[in-house]
LORO-296837 format. One record per atom (N, C-alpha, C): x, y, z. Coordinates in steps of 0.001 Angstrom, whole numbers, plus 500000, padded with zeros to 6 digits. Example, Ala and Ser with C-alpha at 12.3 -4.5 7.8 and 13.67 -1.06 7.14 Angstrom:
// residues 2
513190494310507800 512300495500507800 513200496700507800 512850497750507080 513670498940507140 512900500030507870 
// end
This chain:
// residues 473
500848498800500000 500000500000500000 500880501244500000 500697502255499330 501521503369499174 500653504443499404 501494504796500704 500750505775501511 501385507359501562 500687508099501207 500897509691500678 500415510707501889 500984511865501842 500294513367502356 500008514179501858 498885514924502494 499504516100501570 498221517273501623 498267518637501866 497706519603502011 495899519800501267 495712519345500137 495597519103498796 495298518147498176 494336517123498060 494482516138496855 493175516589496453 493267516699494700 492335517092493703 492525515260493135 491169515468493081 490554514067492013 490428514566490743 490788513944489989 490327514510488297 491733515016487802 492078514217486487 492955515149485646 492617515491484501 491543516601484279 491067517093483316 491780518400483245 491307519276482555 491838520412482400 491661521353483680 490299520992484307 489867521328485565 490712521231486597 491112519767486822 492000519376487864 493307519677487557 493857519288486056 495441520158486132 495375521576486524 494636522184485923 494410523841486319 494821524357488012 493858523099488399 493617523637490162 495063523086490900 495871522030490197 497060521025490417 498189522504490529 497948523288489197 499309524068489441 498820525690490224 497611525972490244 497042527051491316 497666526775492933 497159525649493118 497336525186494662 498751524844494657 499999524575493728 501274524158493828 502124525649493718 501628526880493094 502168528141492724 501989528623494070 500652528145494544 500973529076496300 501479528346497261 502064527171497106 502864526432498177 502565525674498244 500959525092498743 500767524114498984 501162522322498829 500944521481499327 501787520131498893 500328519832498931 500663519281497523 499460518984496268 499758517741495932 498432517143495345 498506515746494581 497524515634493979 497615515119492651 496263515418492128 496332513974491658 495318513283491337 494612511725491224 493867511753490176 494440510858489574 493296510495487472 493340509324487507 491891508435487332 492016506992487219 492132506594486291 492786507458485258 493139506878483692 494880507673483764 494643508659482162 495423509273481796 495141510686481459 495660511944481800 495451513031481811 494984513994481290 493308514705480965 492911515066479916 492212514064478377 492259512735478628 492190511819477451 490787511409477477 489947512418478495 488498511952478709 487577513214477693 486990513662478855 486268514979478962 486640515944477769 488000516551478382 488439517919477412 489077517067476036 489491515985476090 490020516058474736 488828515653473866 487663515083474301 486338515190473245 485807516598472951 486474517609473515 485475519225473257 486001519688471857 485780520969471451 485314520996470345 486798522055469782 488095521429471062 489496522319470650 489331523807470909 488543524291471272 488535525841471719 488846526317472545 489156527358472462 489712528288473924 488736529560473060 487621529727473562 486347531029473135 485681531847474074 484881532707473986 484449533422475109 483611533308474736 482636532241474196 481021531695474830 480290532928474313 480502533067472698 479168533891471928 478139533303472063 476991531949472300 476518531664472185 475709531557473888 476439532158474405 476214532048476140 475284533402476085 475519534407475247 475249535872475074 473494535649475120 473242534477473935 471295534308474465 471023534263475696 471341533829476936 470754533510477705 472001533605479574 473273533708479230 473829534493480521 475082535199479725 474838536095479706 475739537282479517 477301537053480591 476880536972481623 477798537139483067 478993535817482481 478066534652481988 479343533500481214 480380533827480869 479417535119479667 480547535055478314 481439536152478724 481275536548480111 482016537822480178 483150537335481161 482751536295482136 483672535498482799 484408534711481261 484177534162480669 484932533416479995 485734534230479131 485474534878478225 486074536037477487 487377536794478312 486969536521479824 488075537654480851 489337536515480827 488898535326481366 490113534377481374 490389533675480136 489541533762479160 490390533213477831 491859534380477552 491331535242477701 492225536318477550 493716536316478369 493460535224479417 494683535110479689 495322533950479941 494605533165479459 494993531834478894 495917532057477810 495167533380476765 496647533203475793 497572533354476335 497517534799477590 498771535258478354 499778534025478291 499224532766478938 500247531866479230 500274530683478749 499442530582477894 499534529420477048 499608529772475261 500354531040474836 500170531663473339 500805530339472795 502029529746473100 502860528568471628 501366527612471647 500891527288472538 499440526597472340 498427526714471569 498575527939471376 497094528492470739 497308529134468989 496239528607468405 496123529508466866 494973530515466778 494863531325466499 493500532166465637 492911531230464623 491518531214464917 490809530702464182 489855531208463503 489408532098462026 488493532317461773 487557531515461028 486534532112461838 485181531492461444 484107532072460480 483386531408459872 482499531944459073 481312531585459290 479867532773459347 478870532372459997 478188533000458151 477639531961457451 476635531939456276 475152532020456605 474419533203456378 473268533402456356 472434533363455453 471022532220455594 470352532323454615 468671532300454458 468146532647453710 466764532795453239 466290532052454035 465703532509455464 464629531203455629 465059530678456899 466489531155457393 467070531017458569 465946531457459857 466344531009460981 465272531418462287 465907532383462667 467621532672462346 467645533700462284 468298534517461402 467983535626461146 468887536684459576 469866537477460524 470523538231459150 471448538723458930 471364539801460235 470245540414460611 470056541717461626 470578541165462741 470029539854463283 470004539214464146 471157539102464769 472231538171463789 473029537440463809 474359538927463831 474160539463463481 474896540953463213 475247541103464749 473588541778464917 473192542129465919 474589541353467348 473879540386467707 474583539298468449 476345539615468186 476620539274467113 478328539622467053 478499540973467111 477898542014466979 478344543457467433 478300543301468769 477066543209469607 477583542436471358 478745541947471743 479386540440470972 480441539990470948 481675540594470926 481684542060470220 482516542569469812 483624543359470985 482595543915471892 483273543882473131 483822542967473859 483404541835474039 484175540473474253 485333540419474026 485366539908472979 486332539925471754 487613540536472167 487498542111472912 488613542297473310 489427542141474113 488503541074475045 489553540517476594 490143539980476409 489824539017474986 490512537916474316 491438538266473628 491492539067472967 492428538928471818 492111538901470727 490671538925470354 489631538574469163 489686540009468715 489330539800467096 489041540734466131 487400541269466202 487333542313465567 485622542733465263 485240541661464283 484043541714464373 483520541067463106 483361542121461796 483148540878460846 483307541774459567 481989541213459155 481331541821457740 479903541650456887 480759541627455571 479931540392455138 480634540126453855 479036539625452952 478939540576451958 477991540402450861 478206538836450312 476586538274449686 476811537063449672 478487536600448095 477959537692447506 479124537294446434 480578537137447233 480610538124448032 482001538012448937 482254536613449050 481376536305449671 480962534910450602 481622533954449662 481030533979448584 481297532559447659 482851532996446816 483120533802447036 484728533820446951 485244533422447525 485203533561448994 485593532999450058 486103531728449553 484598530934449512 484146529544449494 483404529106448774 484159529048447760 482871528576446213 481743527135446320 482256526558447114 481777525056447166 480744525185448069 480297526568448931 479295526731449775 478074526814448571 477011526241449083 475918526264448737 475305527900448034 474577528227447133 474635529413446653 473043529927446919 472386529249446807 470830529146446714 469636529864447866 469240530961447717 469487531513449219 470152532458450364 471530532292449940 472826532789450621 472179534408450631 472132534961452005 471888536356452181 473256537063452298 474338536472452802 475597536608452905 476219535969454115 477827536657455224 478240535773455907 478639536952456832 478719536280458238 479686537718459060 480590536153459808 481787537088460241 483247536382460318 483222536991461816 483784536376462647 484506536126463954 485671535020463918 486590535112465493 487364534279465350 487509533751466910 488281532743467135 488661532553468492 489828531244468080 490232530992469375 491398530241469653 491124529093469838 491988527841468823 492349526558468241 492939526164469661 492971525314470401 494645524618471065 493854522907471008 495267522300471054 495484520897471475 494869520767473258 494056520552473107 493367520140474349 494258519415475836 494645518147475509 495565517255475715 497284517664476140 497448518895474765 498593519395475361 498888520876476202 497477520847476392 497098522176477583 497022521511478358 496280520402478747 496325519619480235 498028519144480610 498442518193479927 500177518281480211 500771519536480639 500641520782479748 501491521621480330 501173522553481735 499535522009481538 499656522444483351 500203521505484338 500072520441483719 500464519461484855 501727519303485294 502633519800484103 503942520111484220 504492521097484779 503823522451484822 504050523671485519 503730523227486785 503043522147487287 502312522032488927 503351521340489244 503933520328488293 505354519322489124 506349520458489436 506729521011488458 507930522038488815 507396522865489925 506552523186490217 505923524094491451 505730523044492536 506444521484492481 506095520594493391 505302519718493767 504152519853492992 502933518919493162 503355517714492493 502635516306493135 502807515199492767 501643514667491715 501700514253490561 500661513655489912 500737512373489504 499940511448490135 499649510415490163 498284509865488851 499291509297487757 498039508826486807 497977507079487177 496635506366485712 496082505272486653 496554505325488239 495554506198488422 494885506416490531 493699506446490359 492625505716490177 491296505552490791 491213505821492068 490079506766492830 489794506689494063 488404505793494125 488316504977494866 487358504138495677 486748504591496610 487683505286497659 486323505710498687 486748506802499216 486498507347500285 486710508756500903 485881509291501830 486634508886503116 485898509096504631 487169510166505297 486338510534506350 487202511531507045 488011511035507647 489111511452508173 490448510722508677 490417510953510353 490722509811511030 490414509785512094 490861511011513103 492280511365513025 492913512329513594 492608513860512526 491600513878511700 491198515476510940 491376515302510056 490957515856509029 491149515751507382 490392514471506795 490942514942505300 490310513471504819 491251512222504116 490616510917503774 491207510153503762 490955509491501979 491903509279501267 491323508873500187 492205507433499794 491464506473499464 491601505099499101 491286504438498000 492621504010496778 491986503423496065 492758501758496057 492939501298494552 493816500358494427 495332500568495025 495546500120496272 497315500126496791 497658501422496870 497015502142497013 497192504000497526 496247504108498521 496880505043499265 496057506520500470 496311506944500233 495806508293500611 496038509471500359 495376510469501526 496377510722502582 495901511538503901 495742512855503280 494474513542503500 495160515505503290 494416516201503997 494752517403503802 493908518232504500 492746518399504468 492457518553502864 491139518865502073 491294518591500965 490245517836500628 489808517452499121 489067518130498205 489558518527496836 488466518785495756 488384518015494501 487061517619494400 486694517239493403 486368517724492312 487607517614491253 487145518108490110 486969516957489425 486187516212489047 485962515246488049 485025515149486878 484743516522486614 483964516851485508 482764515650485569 482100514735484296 481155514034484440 480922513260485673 481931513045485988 482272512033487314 482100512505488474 482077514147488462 482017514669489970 480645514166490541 479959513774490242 478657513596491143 478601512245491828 479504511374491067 479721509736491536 480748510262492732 481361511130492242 482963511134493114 482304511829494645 481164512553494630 480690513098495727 479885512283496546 479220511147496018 478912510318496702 479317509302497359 480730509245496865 481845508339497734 482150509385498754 481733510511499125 481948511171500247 481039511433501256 479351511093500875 478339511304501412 477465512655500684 478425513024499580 477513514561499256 476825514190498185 476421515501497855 475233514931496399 475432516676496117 475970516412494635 476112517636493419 475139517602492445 474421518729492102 473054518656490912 473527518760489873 474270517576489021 474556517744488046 473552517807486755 473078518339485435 473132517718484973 473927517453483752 473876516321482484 474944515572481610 474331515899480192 474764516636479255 474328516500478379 475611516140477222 475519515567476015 476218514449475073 476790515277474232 478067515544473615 478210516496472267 479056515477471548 478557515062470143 479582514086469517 479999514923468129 480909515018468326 481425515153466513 482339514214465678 482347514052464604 482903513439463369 484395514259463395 485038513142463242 486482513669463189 486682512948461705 487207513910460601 488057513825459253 489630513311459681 490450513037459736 491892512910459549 492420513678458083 491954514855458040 492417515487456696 492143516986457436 492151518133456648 491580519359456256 491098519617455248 489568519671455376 488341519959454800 488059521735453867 488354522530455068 487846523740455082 489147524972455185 489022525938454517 490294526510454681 489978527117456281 488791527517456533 489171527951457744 487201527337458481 487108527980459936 485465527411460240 484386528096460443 483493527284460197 482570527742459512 481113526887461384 480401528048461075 479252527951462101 477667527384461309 477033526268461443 475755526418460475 474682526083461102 473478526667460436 472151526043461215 471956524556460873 471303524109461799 471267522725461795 469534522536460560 469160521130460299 468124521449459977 466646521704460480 466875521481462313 466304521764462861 465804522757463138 466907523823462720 466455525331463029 466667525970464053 466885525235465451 467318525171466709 468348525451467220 469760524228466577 470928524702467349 471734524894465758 473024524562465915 474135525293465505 475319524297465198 476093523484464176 477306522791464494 478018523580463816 479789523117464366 480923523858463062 481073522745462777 482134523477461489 482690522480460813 484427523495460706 485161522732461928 486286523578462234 487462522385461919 488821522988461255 489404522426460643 490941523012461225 491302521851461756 493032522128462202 494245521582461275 495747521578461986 496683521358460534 496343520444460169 495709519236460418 495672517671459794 494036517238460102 493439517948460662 492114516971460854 490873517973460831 489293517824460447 488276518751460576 487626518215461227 486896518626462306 486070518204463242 484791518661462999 483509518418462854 481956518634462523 481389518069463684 480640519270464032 479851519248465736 479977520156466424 479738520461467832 479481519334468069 477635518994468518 477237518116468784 475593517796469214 475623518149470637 474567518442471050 473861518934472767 472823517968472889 472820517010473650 471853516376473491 471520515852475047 470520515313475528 470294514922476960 470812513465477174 471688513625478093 472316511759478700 471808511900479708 470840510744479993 470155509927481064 471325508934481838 471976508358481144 473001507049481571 474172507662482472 474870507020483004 476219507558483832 477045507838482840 477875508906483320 479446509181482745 480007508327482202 480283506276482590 480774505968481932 480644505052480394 478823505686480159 478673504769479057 478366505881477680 479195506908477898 478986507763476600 479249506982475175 478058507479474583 478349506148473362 477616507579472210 477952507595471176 477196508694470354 476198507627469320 475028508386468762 473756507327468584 474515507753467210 473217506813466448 473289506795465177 472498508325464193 472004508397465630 470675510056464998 471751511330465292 472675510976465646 473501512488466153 474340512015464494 475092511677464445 476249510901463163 475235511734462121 473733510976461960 472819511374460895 472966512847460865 472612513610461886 471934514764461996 473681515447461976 474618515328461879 475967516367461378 475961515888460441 476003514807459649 476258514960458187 475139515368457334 474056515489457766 472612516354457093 472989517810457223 473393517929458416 473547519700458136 474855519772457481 475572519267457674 477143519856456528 476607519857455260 476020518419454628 475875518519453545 474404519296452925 473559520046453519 472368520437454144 473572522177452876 474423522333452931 475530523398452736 476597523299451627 476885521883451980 478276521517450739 477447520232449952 477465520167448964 476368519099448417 477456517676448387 478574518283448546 479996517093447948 480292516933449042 479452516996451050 480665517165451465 480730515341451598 482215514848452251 482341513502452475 481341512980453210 480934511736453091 479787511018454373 480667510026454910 482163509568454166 482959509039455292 484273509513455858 484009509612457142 484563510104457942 485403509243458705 486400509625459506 487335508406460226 487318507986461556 486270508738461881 486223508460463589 485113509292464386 484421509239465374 483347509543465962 484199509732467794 484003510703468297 484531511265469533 483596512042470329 483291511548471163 481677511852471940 482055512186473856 481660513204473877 481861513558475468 480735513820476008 480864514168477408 479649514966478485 480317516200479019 479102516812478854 479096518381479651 478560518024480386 479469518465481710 478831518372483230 478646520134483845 476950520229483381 476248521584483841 475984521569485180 475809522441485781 475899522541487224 473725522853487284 473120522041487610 471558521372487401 470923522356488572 470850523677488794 470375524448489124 469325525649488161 469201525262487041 468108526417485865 467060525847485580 466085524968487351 464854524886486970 464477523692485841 465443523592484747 465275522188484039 465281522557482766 465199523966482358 464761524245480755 465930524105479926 465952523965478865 467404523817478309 467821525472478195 467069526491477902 467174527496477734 467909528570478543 467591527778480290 468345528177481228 469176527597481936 469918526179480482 471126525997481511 472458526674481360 473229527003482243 473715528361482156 475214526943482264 476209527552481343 477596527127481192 478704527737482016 478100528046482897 479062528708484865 479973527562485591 480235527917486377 480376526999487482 480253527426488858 480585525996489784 479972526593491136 480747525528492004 481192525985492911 482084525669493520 481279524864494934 481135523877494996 480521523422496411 481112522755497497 480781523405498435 480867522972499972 480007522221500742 480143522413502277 479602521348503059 477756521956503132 478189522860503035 476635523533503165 476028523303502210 476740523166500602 475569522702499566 476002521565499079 475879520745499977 476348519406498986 476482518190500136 476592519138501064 476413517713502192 477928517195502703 477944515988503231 479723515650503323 480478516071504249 481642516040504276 482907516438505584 483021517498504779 483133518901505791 483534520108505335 484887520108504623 485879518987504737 486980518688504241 487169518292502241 485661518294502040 485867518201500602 484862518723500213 485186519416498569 484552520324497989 484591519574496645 483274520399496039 483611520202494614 483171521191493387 484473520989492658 484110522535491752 483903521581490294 482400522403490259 481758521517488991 480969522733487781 480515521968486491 479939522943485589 481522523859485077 482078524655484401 482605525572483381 483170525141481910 484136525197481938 484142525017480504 486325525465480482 486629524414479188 487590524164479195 488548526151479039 487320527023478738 487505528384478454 487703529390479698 487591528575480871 487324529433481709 488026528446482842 489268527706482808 489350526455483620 490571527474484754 491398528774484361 491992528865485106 491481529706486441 490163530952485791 489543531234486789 488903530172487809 488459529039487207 487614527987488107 488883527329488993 489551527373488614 490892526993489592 491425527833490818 491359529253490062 491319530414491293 490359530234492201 489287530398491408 487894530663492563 488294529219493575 488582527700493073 489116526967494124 489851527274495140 491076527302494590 492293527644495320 491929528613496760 491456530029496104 491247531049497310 490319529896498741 489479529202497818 488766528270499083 489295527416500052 490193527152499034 490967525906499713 492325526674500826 492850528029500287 493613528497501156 492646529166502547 491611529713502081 490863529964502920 490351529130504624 490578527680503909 490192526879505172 491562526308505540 492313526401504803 494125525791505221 494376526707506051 494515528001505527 495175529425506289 495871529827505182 496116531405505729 497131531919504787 497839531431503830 498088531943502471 499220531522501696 499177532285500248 499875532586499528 500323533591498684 498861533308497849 498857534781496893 497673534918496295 498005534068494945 496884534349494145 496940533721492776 498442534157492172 498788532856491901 499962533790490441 499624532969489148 498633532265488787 498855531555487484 499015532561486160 498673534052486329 498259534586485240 499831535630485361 500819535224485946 501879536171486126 502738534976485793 502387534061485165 503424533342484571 503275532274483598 503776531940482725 503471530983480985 503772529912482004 503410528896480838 502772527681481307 504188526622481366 505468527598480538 506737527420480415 507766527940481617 507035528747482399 507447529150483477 508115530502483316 507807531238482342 508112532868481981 507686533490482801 507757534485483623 507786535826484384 506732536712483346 505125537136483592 504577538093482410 504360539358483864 504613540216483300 504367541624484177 502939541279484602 502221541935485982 501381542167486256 500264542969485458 499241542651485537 498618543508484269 496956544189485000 496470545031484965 495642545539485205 493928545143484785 494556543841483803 493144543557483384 492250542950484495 492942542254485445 491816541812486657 490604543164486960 490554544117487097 489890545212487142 488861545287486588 489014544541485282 487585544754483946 487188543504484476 486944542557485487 485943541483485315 485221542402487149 483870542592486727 483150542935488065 482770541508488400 482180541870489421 481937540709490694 480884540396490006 480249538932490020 479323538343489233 478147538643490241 477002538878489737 475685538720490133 475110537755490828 474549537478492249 474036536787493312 472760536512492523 472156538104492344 470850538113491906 470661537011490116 471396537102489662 471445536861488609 471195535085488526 472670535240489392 472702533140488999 471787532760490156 471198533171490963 470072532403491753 468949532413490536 468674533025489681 467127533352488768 467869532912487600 467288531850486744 467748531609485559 466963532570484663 465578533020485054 464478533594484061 465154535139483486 465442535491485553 465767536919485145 466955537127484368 467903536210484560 469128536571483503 468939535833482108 468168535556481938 466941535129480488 467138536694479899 466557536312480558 465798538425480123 467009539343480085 467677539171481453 469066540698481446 469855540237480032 469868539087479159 470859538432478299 470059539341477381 468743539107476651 467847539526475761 467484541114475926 467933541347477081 467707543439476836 469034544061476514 470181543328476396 471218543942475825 471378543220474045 470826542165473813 470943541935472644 469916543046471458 468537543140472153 467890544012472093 468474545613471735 469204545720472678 469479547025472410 470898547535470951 471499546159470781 472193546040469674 471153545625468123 470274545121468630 469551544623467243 468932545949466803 468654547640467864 467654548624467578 469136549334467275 470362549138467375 471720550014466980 471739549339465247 471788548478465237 472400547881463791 470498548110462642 469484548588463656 468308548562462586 468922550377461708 469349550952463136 469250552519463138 470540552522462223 471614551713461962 472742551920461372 472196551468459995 471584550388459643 471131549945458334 470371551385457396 469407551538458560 468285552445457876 469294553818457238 470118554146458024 471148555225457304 472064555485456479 472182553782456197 473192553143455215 474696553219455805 474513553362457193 475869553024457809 476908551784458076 476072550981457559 476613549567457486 477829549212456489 478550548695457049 479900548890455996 479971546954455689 480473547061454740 480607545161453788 481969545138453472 482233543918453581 483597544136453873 484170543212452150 485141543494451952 485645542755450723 486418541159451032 486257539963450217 487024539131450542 488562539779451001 488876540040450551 490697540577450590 490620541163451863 489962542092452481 489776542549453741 489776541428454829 489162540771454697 488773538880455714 490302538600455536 490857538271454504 492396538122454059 493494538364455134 493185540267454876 493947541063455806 494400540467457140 493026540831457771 492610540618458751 493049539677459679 493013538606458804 493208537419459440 495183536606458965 495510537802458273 496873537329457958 497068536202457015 495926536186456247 496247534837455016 496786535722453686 497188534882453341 498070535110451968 496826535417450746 498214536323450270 496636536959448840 496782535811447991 497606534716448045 497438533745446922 496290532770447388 495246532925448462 494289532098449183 493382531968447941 493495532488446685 492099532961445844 492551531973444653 494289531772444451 494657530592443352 494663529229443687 494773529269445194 495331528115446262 494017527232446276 492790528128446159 491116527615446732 490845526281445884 490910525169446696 490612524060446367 489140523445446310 488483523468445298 487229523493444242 486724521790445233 487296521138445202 486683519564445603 487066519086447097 486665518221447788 486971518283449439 488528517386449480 489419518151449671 490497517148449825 491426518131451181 492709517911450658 493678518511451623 493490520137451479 493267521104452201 493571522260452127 494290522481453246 495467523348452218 496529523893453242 495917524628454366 496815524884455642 496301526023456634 496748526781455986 496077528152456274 497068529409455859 498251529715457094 498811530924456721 500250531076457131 499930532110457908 500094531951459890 499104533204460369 500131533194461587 500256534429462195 501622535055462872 500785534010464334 501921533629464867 501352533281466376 500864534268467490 500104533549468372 499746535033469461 500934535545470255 501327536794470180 502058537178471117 501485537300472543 
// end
């Protein structure tokens, strides 16, 4: 039996748990973090490769996309060799649930975002633009396209390099470590037990993404999760010169079709899982329903594909039940909401976009009941262990709303009176002819692709090069 200490043991090595692995190791603490597999090879490496600030959070919690947008922004800080610019293309057409005002509308909102990140404005591109772009897009219809962008990374090799910044800061990470059980320890603290390990500590958090709700009941607590399914189709090629956002044929939701140096990914699906965390399986109606909407767009696109990669979003099951109000937050729980030895917590619900704040908001908890110990530094240093000056942006994220995330309805509504008030800016800008269209070559600019993108444009679905685009500083 191999028996451990230690201030600290986090369950989970997701992006969640590496995150919180090198938070709690940067302020001293003697850390250990526990994965009953291998690191990141679950959860985050099925997501959809993004590092974004949650445009799509803007329907219905604003406060998300403004938390996420604040720490994507400094995720590049310390993870830039990680990350690419990605632009995207959003095609609008005849008949859509929603048009061009709409959809405008919404990314002029975004647009402030955009700048915590690192993101560009959006641009309006007339439909002829459009099919320069992308001749092989569907023509029939086409009202035109507006462009945004956000950040590409290797999922997998964001979880390593936190996990690596937490060893050098001292923390121990222990992969194949299943925990089994977890009772309080006779002389204080808690006690964790799996195959031929303990693990004595002070205090436990559970980050185990789908799993946190099993993992809380090996403690006596109970977390309101709920699980919903996103599968996408993985190509082993590049499809698309760059990605593209589309209505489904439902009318409802939304898949990309986003394309990295060697592979395009289509998806991903939202769908409701009834079953546990460990029987994610993607149906045959999700597979159907992404290759109906791609090709719903590209009449040629491929129907075989090389692989199917299916995860769970673990939402934090507090919005009443509607899909409308489940809000993509997180929430950090204790003994008071969740039941259990005050000795373990669990931080559940965010998103791979927002994993270093959810690590902070831990950490301060966990120093909080330890005692004293140095404040956050993850954002004052690369993930390589660089020194970045202190920066003033902590300032632009205000304190999130009590009122807000207790009421899913009312922040329904606070989401829809600021979109509102952009959809009556872009009517008043149209009606005056203030609206500016942007030229393919401008999208070009913009985005740092080469003016030969227009000889290069490959007519049939095969290999398309990436373009050639400066890294983030």
């Amino acid at each position: 039996m191999n028996r451990e200490t230690a201030d600290v043991a986090i369950i989970g090595g997701g992006i969640t748990g590496a995150g919180l692995a090198r938070d709690c190791a940067m302020r001293g603490l003697r850390t250990i973090l526990l994965e009953k597999s291998q690191p990141g090879r679950q959860t985050t490496a099925s997501s959809s490769r993004l590092i974004h600030g949650g445009l799509r959070y803007l329907l219905y919690d604003r406060q998300t996309t403004l938390e996420t947008s604040w720490d994507a922004g400094y995720i590049l800080q310390i993870a830039a060799p990680l990350l690419t610019r990605l632009p995207i293309l959003w095609p609008v057409y005849r008949g859509h649930a929603h048009g061009l005002a709409a959809v405008d509308a919404l990314l002029q909102s975004y647009d402030g975002f955009q700048r915590l990140k690192g993101g560009k404005p959006h641009l309006r591109l007339t439909a002829e633009e459009t099919l320069r772009l992308l001749p092989t897009l569907k023509k029939e219809g086409l009202r035109g396209a507006l462009t945004f962008d956000e950040w590409q990374v290797d999922p997998v090799r964001l979880v390593e390099s936190n996990l690596s910044s937490a060893e050098r800061h001292g923390a121990a990470i222990r992969r194949d470590c299943p925990v089994e059980s977890i009772e309080k320890a006779p002389g204080g603290g808690i006690l964790l037990k799996g195959p031929n390990m303990e693990v004595a500590a002070s205090l436990a958090v559970n980050a185990g993404g789908p799993w946190a709700g099993e993992i809380a009941r090996l403690a006596g607590a109970r977390v309101p999760l709920i699980l919903r399914r996103g599968t996408h189709l993985v190509y082993e090629r590049r499809l698309v010169p760059f990605g593209l956002i589309l209505e489904a044929e439902d009318r409802r939701r939304y898949i990309f079709i986003l394309p990295g140096p060697n592979y395009t990914l289509v998806g991903p699906t939202d769908v409701e899982h009834s079953a546990g965390p460990g029987s994610c399986a993607p149906s045959q109606e999700e597979v159907a329903y992404l290759l109906a909407t791609a090709r719903r767009y590209f009449k040629d696109f491929p129907e075989r594909f090389d692989r199917v990669v299916c995860g769970l979003r673990p939402i934090v099951g507090e919005s009443g039940g509607k899909e409308q109000f489940l809000s993509r937050g997180f929430k950090l729980y204790g003994e008071a909401e969740q039941g259990g030895p005050g000795e373990f917590l669990t931080l559940a619900g965010g998103k791979m976009s927002d994993y270093r704040l959810m690590a902070e908001t831990a950490a301060d908890a966990v120093t909080k009941k330890l005692g004293p110990r140095g404040p956050c530094r993850t954002a004052l240093e690369t993930l390589e262990g660089k020194e970045i000056s202190a920066s003033s942006r902590s300032a632009l994220l205000p304190k999130p709303s009590s009122l807000l995330r207790a009421h899913p309805r009312l922040r329904y509504a606070h989401s829809l009176a600021f979109l509102a008030a952009c959809l009556m800016r872009r009517t008043a800008a149209a009606a005056t002819r203030r609206l500016k269209h942007s030229k393919a070559e401008e999208f070009l600019d913009a985005y740092e692709m080469p003016a030969s993108f227009f000889s290069t444009q490959l007519t049939a679905f095969s290999i398309v090069p990436p373009p050639k685009t400066k890294s983030p500083s």
